[in-house]
N, C-alpha and C positions, 0 to 999 in steps of 0.2 A: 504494500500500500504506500504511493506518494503524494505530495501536495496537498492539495486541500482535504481529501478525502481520508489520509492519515489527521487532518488536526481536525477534523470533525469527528472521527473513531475518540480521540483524545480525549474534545471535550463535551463526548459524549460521557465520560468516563469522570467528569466533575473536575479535569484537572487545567491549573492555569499554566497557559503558554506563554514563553517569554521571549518574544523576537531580538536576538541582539546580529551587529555589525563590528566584526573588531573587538569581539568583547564587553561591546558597550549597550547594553540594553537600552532597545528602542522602542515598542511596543509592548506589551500584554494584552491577550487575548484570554477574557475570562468568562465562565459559564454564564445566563443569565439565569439569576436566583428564580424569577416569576415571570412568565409570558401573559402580557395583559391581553385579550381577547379587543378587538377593534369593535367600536360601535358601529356597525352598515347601516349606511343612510345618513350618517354626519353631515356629507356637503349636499346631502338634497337639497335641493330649492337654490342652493348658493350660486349667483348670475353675475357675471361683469358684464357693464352696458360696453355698449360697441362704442361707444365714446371713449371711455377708456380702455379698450382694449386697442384701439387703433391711434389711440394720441400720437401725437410725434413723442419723439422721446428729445429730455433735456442734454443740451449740448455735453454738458460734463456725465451723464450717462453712457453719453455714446464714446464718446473720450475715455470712459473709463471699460466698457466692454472692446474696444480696442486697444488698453493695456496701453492711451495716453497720458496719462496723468502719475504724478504721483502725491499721495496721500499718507496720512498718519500710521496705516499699517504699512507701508513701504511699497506701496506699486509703486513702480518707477517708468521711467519714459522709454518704449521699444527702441532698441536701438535703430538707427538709419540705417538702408542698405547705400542709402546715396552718399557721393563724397562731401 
């Protein structure tokens, strides 16, 4: 058994997995104690008018979904391919 299919056997088995790189632990992957059951039908009725769904989007949006800008957590400006 490899890959995901051995850390599913694992933590089927209640046990916590500890991803390191270098020795240095990077993740843990741990059982979940309680699976809550979803409630069906939550977003019934839930509607965005077409007004909003179709707005233009704000300049610094679209500056920012093109990874123009840089802000407080540190997106930074794509580099130029131009000279």
């Amino acid at each position: 058994m490899t890959g995901l299919g051995h850390i599913q056997h694992i933590t089927e088995l209640e046990a916590t997995i500890v991803i390191a790189r270098a020795g240095k632990p990077m993740a843990r992957l741990v059982p979940i104690e309680t699976m809550t059951r979803r409630k069906p039908g939550a977003w019934r009725g839930f509607k965005i008018s077409n007004e909003a769904l179709f707005a233009p989007m704000d300049p610094e949006d679209v500056d920012a979904a093109e990874g123009k800008h840089t802000d407080e957590f540190g997106i930074t400006l794509r580099r130029s391919s131009e000279p």
